[in-house]
C-alpha positions as CSV (number, residue, x, y, z in Angstrom):
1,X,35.7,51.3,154.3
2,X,37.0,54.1,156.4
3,X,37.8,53.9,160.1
4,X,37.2,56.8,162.5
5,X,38.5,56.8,166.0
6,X,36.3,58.8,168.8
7,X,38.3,61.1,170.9
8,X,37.6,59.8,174.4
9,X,35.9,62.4,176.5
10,X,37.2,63.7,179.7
11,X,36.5,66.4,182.2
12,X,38.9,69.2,181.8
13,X,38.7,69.9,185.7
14,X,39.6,66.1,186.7
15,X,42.6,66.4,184.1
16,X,43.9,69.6,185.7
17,X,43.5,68.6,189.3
18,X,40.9,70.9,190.0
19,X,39.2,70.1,193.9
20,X,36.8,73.2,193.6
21,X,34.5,74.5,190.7
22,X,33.8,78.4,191.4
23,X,30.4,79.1,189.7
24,X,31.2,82.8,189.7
25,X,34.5,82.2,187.1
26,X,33.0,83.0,183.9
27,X,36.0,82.9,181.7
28,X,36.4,79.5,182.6
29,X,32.8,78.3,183.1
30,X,32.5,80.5,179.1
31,X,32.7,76.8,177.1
32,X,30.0,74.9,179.4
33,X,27.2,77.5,179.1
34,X,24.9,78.1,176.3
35,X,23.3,81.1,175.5
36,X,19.5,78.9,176.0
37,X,17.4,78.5,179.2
């Protein structure tokens, strides 16, 4: 029987320290977004 260990999920701007989210940033907002409405 194999065992699989789940990657514990964290928020990338908590991790970094980040106080403010700009909306207009793009680039870093680029992995959040999906192409659907």
């Amino acid at each position: 029987m194999a065992r699989y260990f789940r990657r514990r999920k964290f928020c990338r701007f908590t991790a970094e320290g980040v106080q403010e989210i700009d909306y207009k940033d793009i680039a870093t907002l680029k992995n959040y977004i999906t192409g659907k409405r």
